[in-house]
Chimera marker file (.cmm) of the C-alpha trace (Angstrom):
<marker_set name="trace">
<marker id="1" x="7.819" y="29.020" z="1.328" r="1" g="1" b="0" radius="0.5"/>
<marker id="2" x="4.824" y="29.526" z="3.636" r="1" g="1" b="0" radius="0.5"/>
<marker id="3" x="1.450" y="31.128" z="2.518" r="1" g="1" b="0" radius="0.5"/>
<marker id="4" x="0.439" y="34.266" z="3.143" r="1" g="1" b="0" radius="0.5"/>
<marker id="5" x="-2.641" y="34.132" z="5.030" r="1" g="1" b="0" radius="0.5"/>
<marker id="6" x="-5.041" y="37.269" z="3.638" r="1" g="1" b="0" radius="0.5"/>
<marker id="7" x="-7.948" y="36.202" z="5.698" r="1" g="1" b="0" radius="0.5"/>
<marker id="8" x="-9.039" y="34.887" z="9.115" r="1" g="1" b="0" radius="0.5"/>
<marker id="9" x="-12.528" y="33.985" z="9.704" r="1" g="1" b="0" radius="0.5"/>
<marker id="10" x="-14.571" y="32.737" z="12.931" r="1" g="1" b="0" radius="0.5"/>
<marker id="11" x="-17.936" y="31.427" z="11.631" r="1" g="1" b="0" radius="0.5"/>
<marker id="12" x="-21.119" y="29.703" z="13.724" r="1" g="1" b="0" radius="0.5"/>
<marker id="13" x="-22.481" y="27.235" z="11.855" r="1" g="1" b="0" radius="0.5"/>
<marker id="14" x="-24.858" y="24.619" z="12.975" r="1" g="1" b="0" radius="0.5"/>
<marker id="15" x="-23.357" y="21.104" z="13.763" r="1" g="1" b="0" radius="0.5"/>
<marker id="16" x="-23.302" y="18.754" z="10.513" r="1" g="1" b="0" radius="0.5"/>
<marker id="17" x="-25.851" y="20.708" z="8.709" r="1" g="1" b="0" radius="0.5"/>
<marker id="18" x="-23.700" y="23.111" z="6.770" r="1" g="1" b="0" radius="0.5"/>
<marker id="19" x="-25.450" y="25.069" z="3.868" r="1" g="1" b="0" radius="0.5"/>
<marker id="20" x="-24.015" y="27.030" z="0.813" r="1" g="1" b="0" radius="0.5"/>
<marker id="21" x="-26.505" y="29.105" z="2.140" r="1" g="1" b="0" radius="0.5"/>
<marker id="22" x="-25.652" y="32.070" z="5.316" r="1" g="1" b="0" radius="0.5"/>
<marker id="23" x="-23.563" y="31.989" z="6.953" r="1" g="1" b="0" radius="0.5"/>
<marker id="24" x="-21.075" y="29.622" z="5.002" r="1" g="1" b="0" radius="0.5"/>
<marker id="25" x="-22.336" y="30.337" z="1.769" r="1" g="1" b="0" radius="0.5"/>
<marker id="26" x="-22.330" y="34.587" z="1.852" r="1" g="1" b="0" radius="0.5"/>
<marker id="27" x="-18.728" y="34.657" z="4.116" r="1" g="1" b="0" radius="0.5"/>
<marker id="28" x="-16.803" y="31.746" z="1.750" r="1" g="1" b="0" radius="0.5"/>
<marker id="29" x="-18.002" y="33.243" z="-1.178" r="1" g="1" b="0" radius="0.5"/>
<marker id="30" x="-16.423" y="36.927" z="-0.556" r="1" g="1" b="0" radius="0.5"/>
<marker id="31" x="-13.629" y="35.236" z="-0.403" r="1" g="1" b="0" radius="0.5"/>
<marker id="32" x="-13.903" y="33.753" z="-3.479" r="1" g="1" b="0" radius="0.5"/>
<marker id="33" x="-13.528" y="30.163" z="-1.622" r="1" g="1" b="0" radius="0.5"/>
<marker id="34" x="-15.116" y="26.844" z="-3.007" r="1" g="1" b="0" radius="0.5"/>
<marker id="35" x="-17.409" y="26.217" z="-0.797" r="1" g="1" b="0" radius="0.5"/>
<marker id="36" x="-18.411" y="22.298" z="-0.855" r="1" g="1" b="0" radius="0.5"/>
<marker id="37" x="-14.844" y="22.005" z="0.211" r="1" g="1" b="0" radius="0.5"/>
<marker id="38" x="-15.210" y="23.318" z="3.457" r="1" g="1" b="0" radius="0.5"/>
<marker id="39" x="-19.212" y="21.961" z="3.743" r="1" g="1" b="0" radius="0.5"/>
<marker id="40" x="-18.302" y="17.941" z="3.245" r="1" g="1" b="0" radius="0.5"/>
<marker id="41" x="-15.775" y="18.109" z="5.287" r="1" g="1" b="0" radius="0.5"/>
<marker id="42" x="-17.266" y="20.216" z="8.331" r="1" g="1" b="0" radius="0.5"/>
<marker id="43" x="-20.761" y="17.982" z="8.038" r="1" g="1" b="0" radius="0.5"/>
<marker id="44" x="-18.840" y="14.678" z="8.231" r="1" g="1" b="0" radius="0.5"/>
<marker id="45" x="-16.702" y="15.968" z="11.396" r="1" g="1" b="0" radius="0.5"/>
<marker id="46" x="-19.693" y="17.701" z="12.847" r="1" g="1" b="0" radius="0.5"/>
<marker id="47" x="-22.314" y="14.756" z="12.738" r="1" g="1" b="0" radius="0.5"/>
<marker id="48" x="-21.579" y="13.403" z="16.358" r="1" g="1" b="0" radius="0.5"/>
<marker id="49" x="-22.539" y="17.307" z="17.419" r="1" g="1" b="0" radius="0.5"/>
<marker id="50" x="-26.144" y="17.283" z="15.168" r="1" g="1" b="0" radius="0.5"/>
<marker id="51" x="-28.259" y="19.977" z="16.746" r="1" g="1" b="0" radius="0.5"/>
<marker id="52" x="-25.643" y="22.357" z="18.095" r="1" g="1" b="0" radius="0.5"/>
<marker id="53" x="-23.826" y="25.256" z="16.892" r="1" g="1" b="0" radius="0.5"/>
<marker id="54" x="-20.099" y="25.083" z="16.337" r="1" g="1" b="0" radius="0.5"/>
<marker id="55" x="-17.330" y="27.299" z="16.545" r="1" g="1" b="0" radius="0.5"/>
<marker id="56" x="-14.756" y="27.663" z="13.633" r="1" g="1" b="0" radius="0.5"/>
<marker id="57" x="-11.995" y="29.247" z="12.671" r="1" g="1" b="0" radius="0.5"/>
<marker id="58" x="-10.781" y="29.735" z="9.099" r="1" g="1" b="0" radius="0.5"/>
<marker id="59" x="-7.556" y="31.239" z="7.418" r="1" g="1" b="0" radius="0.5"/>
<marker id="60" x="-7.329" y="32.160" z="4.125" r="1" g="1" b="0" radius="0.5"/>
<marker id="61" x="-4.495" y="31.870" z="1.598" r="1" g="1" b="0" radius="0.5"/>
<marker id="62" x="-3.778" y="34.187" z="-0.830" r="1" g="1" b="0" radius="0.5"/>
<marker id="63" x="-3.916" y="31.227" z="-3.327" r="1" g="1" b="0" radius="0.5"/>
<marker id="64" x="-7.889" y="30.842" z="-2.491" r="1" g="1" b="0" radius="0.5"/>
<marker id="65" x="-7.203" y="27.593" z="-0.498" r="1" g="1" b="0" radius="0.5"/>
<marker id="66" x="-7.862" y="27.620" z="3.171" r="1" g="1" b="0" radius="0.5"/>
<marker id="67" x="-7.776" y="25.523" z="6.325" r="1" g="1" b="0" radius="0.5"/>
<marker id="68" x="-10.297" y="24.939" z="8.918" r="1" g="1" b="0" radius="0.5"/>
<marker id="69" x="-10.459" y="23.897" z="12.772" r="1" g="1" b="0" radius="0.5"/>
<marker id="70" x="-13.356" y="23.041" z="14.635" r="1" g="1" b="0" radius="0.5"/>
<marker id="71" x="-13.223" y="24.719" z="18.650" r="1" g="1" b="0" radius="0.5"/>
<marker id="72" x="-16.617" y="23.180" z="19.033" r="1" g="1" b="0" radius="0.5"/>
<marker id="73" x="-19.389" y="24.258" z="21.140" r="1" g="1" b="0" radius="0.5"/>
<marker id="74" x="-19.155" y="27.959" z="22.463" r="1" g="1" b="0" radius="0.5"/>
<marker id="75" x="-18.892" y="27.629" z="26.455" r="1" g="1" b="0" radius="0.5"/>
<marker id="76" x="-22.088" y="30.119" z="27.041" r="1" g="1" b="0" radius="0.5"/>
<marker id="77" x="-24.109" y="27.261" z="25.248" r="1" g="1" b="0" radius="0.5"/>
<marker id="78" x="-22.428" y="24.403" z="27.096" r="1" g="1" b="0" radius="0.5"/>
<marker id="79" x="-23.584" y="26.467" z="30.413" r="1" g="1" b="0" radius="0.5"/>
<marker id="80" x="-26.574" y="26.846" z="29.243" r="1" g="1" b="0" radius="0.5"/>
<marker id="81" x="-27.571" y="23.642" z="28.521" r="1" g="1" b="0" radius="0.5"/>
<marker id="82" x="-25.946" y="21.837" z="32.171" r="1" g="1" b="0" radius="0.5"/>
<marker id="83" x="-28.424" y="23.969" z="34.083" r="1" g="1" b="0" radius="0.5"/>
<marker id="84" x="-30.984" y="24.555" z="31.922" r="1" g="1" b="0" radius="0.5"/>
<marker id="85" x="-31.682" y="27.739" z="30.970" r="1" g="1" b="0" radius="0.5"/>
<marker id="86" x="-32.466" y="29.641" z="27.692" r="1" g="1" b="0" radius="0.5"/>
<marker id="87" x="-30.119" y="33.086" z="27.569" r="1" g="1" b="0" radius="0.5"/>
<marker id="88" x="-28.189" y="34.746" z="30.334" r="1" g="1" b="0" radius="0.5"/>
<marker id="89" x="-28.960" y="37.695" z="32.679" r="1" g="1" b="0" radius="0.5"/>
<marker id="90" x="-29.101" y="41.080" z="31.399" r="1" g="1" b="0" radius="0.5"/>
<marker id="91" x="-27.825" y="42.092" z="34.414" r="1" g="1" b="0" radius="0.5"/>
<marker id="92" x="-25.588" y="39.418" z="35.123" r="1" g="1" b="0" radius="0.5"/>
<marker id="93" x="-24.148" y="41.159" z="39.220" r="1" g="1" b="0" radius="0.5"/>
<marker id="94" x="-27.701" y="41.673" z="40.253" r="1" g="1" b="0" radius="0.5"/>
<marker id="95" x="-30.441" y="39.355" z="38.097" r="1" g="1" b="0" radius="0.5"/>
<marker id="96" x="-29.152" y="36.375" z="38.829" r="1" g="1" b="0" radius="0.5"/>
<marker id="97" x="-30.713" y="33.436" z="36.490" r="1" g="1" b="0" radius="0.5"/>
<marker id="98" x="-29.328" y="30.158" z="37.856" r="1" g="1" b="0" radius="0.5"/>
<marker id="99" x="-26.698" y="28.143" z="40.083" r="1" g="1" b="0" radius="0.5"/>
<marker id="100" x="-23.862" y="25.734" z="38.784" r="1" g="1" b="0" radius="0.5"/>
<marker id="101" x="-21.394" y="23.258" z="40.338" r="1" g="1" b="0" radius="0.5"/>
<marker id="102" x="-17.920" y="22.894" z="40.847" r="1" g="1" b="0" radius="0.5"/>
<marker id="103" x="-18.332" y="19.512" z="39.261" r="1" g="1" b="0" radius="0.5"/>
<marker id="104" x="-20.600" y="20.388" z="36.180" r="1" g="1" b="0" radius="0.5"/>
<marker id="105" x="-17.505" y="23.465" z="35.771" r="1" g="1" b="0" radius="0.5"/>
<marker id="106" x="-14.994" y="20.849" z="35.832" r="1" g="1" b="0" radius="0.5"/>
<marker id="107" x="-17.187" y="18.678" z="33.448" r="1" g="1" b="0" radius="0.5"/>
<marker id="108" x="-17.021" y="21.628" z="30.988" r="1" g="1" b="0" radius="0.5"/>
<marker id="109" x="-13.071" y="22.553" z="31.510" r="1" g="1" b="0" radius="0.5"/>
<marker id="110" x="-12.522" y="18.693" z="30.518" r="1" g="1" b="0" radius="0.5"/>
<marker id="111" x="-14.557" y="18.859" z="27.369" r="1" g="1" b="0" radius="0.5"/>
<marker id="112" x="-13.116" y="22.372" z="26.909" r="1" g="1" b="0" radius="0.5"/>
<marker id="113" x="-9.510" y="21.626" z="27.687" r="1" g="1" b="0" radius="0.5"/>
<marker id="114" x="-7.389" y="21.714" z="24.360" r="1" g="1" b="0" radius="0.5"/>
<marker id="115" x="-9.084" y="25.592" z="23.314" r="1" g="1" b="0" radius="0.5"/>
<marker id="116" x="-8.836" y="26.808" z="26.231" r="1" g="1" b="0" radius="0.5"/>
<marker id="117" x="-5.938" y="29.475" z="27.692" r="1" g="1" b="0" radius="0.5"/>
<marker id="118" x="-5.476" y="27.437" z="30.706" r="1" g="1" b="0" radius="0.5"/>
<marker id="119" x="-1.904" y="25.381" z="32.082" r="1" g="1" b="0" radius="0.5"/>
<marker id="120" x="-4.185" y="22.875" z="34.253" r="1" g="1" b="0" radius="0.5"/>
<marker id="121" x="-7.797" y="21.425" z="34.476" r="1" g="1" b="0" radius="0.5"/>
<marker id="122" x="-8.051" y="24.216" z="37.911" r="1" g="1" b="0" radius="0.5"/>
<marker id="123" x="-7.194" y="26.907" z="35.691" r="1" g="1" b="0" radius="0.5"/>
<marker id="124" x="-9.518" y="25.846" z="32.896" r="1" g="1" b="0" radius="0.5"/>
<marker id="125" x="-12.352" y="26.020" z="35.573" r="1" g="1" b="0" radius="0.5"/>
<marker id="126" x="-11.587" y="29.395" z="36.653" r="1" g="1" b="0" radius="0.5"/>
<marker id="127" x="-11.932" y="30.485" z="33.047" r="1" g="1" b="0" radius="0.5"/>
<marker id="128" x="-15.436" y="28.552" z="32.600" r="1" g="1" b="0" radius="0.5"/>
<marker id="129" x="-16.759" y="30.056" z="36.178" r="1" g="1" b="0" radius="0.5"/>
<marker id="130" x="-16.087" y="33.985" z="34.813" r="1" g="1" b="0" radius="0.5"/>
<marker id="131" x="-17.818" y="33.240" z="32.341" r="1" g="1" b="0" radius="0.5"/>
<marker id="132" x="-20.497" y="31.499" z="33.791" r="1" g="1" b="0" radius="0.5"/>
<marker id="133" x="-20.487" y="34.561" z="36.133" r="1" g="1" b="0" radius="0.5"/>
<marker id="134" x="-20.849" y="37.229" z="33.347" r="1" g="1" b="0" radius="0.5"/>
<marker id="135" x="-24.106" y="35.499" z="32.308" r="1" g="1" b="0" radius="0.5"/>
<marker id="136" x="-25.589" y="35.568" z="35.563" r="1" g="1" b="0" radius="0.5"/>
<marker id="137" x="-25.350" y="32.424" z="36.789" r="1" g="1" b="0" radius="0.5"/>
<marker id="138" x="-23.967" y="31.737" z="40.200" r="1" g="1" b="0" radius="0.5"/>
<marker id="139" x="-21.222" y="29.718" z="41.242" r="1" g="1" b="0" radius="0.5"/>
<marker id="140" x="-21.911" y="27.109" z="44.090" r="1" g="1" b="0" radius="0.5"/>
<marker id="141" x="-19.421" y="24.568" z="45.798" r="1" g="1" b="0" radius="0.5"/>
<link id1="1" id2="2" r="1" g="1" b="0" radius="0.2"/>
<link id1="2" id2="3" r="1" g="1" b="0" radius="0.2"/>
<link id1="3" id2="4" r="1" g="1" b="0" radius="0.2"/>
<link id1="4" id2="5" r="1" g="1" b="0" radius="0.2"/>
<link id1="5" id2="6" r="1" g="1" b="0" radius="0.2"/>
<link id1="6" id2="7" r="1" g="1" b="0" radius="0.2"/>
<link id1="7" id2="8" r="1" g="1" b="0" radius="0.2"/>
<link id1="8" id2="9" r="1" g="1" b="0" radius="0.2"/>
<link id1="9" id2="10" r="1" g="1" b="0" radius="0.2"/>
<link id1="10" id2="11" r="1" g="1" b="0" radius="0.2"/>
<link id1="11" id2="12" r="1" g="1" b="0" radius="0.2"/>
<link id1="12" id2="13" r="1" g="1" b="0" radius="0.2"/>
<link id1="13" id2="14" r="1" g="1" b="0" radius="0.2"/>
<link id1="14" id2="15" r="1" g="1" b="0" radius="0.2"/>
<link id1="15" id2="16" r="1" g="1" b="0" radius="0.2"/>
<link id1="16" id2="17" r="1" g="1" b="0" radius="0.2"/>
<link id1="17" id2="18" r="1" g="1" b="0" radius="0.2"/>
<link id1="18" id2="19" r="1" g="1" b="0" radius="0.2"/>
<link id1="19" id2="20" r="1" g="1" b="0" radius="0.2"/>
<link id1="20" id2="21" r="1" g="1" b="0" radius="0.2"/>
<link id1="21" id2="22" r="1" g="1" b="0" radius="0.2"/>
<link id1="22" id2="23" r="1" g="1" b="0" radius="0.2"/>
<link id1="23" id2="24" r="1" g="1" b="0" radius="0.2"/>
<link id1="24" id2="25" r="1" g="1" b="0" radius="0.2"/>
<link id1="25" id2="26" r="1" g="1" b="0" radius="0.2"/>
<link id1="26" id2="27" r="1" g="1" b="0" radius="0.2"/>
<link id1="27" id2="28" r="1" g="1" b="0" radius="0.2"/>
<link id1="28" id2="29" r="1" g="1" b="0" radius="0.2"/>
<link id1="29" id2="30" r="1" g="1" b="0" radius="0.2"/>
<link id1="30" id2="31" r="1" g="1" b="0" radius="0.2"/>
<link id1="31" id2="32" r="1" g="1" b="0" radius="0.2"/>
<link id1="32" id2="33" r="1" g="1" b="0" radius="0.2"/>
<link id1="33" id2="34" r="1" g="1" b="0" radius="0.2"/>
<link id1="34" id2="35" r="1" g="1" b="0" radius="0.2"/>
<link id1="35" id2="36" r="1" g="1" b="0" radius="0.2"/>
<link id1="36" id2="37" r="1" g="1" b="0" radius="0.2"/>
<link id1="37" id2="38" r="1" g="1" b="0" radius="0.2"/>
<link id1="38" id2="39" r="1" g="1" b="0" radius="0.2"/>
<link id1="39" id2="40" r="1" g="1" b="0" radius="0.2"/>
<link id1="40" id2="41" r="1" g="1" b="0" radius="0.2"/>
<link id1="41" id2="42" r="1" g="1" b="0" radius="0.2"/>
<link id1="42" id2="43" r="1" g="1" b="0" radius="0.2"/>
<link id1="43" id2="44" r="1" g="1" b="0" radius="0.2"/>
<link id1="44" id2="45" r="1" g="1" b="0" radius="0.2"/>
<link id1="45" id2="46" r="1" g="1" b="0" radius="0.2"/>
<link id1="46" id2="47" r="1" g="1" b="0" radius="0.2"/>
<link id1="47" id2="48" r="1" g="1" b="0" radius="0.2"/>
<link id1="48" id2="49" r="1" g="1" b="0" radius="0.2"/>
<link id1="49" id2="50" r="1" g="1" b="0" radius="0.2"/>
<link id1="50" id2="51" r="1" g="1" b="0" radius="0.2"/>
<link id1="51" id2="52" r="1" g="1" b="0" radius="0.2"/>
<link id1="52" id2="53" r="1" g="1" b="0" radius="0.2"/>
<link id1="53" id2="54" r="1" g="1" b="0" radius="0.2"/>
<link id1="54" id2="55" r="1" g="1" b="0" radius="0.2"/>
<link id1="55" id2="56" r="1" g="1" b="0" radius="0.2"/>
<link id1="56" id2="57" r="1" g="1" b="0" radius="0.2"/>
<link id1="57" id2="58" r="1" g="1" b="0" radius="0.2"/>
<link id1="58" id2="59" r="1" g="1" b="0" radius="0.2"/>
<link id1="59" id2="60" r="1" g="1" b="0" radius="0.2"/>
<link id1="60" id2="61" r="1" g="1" b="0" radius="0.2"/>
<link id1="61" id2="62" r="1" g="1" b="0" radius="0.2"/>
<link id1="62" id2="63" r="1" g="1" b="0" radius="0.2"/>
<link id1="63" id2="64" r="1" g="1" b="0" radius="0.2"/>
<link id1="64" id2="65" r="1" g="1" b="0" radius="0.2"/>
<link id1="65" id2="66" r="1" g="1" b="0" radius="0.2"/>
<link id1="66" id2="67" r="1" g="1" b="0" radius="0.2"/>
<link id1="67" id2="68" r="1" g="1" b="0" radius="0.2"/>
<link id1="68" id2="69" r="1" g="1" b="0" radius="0.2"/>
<link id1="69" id2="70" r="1" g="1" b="0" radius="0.2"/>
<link id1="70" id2="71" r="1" g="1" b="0" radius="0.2"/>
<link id1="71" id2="72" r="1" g="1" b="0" radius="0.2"/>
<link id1="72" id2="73" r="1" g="1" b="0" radius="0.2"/>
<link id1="73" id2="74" r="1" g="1" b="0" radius="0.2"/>
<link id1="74" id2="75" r="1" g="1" b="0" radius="0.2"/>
<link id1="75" id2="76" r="1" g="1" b="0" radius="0.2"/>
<link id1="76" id2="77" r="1" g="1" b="0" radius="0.2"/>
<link id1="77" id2="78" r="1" g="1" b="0" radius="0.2"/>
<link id1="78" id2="79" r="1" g="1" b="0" radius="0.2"/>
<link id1="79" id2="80" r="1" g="1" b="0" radius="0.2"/>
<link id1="80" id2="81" r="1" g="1" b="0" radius="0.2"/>
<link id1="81" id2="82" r="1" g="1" b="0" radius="0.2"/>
<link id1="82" id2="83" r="1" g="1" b="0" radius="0.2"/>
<link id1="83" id2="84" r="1" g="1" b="0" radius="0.2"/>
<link id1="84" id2="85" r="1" g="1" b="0" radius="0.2"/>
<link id1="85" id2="86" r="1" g="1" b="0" radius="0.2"/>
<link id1="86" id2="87" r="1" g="1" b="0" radius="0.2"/>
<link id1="87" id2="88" r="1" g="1" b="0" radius="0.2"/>
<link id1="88" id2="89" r="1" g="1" b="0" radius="0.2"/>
<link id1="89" id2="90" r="1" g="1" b="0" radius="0.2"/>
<link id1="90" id2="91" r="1" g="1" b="0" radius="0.2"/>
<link id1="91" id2="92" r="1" g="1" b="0" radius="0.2"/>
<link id1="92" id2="93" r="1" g="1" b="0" radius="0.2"/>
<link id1="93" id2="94" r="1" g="1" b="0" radius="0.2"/>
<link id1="94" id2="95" r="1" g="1" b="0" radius="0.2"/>
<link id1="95" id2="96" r="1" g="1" b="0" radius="0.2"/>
<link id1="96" id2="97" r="1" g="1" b="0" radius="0.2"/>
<link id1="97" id2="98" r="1" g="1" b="0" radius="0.2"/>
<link id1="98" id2="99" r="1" g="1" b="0" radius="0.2"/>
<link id1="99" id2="100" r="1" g="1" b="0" radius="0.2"/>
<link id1="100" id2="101" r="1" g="1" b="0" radius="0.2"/>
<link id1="101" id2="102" r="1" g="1" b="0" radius="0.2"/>
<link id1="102" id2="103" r="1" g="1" b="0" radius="0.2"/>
<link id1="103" id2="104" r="1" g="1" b="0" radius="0.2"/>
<link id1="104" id2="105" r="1" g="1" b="0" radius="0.2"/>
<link id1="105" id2="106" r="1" g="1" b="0" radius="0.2"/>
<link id1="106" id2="107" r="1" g="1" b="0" radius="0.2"/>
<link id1="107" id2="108" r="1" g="1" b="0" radius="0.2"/>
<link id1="108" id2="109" r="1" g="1" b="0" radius="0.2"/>
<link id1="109" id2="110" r="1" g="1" b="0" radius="0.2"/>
<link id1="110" id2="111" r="1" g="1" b="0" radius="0.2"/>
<link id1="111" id2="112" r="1" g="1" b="0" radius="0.2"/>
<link id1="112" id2="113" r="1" g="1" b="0" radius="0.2"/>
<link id1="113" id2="114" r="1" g="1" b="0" radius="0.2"/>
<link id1="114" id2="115" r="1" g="1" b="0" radius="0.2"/>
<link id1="115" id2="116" r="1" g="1" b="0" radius="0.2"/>
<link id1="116" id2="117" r="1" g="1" b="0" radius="0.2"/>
<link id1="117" id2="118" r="1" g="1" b="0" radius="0.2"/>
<link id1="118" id2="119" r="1" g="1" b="0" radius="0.2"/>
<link id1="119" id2="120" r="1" g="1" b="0" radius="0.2"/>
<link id1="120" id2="121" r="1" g="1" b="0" radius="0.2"/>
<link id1="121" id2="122" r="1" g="1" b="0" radius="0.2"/>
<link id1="122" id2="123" r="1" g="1" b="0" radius="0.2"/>
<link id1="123" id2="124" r="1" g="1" b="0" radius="0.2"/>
<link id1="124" id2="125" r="1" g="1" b="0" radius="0.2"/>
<link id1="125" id2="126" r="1" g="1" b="0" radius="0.2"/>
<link id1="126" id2="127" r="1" g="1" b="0" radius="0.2"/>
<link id1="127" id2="128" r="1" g="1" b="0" radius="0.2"/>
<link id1="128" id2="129" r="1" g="1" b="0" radius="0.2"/>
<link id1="129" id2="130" r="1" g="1" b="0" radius="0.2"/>
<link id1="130" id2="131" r="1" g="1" b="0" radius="0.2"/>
<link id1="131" id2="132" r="1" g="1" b="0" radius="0.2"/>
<link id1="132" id2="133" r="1" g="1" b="0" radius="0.2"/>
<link id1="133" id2="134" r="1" g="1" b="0" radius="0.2"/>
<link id1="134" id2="135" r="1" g="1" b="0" radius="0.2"/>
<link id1="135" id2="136" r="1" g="1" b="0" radius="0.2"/>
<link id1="136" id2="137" r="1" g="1" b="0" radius="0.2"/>
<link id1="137" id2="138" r="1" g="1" b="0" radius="0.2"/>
<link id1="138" id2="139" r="1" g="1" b="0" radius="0.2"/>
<link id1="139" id2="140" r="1" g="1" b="0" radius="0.2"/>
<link id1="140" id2="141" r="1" g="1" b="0" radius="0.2"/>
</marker_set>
């Protein structure tokens, strides 16, 4: 029989330098989780990624085990770092804060391919240009 999942958890944690301290620490143990077990783990898969924050997703069993996956690095960072910039626009349809490329999209879509809710690599850059359009940064050919 299957587990019954009581918990699922999307965390932020800095690439291969996990902590028992926040966020990991605080969120793993309200869940009454051993922590090290996720930390080793996530540091060892993360270390090719040092310096940059990583998505993941956790569910919870009602057994206190879990399972992790690792969706990488959040889009609006990858975005940010092609062209340069340090946030988005606060007003992303009239303060516009920077041009991107079809190509540096598609460069994205690629890397972002297997998380994303896209059928084909054209769809996948549709998805990365909306959101490079909510922050404010326009899309050139």
């Amino acid at each position: 029989m299957a587990k019954k999942v009581i918990g699922n958890l999307k965390l932020r944690v800095p690439a291969g330098r996990a902590t028992a301290g926040p966020p990991v620490g605080s969120t793993l143990g309200q869940w009454g989780l051993n922590m090290m077990d996720f930390i080793n783990p996530f540091n060892d898969a993360t270390k090719d990624l040092m310096g940059k924050d990583v998505i993941v997703h956790l569910k919870v069993y009602d057994d206190r085990t879990f399972s992790w996956v690792s969706l990488g690095q959040p889009v609006d960072d990858m975005i940010r770092e092609k062209i340069g910039i340090q946030k988005g626009s606060g007003k992303p349809h009239s303060d516009k804060v920077g041009k991107i490329s079809r190509a540096q999209l598609q460069e994205i879509a690629e890397a972002k391919m297997g998380v994303l809710n896209a059928n084909d690599l054209d769809g996948a850059v549709k998805v990365i240009a909306g959101t490079a359009r909510s922050m404010g940064v326009e899309v050139t050919e």
